[in-house]
C-alpha positions in Angstrom: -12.5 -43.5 60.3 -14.9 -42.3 57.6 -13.6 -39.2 55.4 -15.9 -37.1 53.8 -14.8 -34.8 50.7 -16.4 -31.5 49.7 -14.5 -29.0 47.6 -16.7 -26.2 49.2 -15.6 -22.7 50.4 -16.6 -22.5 54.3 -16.6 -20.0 56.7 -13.1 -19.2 58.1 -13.6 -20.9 61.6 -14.8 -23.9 60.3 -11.3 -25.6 60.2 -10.8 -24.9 64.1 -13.9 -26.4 64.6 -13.6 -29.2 63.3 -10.1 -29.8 65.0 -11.7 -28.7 68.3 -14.3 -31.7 67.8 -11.1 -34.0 67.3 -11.0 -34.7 64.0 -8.5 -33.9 61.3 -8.9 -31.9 58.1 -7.3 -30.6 54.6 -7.9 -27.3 53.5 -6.1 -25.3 50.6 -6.8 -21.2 49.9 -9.1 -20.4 46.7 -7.1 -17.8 44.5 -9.4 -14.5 43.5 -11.0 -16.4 40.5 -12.1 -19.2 42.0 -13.4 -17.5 45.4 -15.9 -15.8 43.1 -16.4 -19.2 41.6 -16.9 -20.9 45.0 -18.8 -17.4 46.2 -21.4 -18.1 43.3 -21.8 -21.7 44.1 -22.3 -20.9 47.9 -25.4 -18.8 47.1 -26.9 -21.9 45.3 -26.4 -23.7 48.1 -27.7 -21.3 50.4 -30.4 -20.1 48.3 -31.6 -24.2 48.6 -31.2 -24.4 52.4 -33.2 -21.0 52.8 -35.9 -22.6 50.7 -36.3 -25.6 52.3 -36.2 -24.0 56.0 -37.4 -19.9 55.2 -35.4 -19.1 59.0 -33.7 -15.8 59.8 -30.4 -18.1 60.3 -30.4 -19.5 56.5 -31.0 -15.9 55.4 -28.3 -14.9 57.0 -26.1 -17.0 56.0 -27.3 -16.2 52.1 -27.0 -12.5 53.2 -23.2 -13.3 54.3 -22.0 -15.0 51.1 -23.7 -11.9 49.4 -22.0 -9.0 51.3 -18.7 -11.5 51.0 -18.8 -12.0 47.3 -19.6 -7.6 47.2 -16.2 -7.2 48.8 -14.4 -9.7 46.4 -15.4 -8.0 43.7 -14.6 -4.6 44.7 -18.3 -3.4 45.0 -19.1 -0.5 47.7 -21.8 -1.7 50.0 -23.2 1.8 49.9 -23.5 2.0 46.3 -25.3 -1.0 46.1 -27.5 0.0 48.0 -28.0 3.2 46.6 -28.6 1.4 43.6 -31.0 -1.0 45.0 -33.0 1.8 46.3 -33.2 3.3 43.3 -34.4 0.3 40.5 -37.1 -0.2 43.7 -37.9 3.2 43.2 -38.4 3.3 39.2 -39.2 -0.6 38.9 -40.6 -1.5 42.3 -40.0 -4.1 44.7 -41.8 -7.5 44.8 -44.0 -6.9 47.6 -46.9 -7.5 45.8 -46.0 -10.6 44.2 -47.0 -10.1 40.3 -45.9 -13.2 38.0 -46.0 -11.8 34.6 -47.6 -14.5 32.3 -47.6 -13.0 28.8 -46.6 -9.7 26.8 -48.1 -9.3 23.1 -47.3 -6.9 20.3 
């Protein structure tokens, strides 16, 4: 039987999942500190998967590790996006896809 390690926060059903296929597996529960930790590697991860596919389901899951690592932290969802909202408003967005090259003086 082949075992496979990972050291990777997943998504809370993935345990029963995996037991529902018939195989085994360990799991432990991340304190506060490293759930961030593990929160902030997840995006990585599904910042990569989003680039190599650009789906609705990878952006998704990205958006979910986002709004997950928001509620560890203690951050209103509202108040994000108020604030959101607002640098768009003063600063822009990047619709228009400007790559700044080079500031003198």
């Amino acid at each position: 039987m082949a075992i496979k390690l990972y050291d990777k926060l997943v998504r809370d059903r993935i345990p029963e999942i995996i037991e529902a296929d018939g195989k085994t597996c360990e799991t432990r529960i991340a304190n506060r500190a490293e759930k961030i930790g593990y929160l902030l590697d997840k995006i990585g991860e599904e910042t990569e998967e989003l680039r190599s596919s650009l789906s609705a389901e990878e952006m998704a899951d990205l958006l979910e590790v986002v709004y997950s690592l928001e509620e560890e932290i203690g951050l209103d969802k509202q108040e994000v996006e108020a604030i959101r909202l607002e640098k768009k408003e003063k600063r822009g967005g990047f619709a228009k896809g400007i790559v700044l090259l080079k500031v003198e003086g």
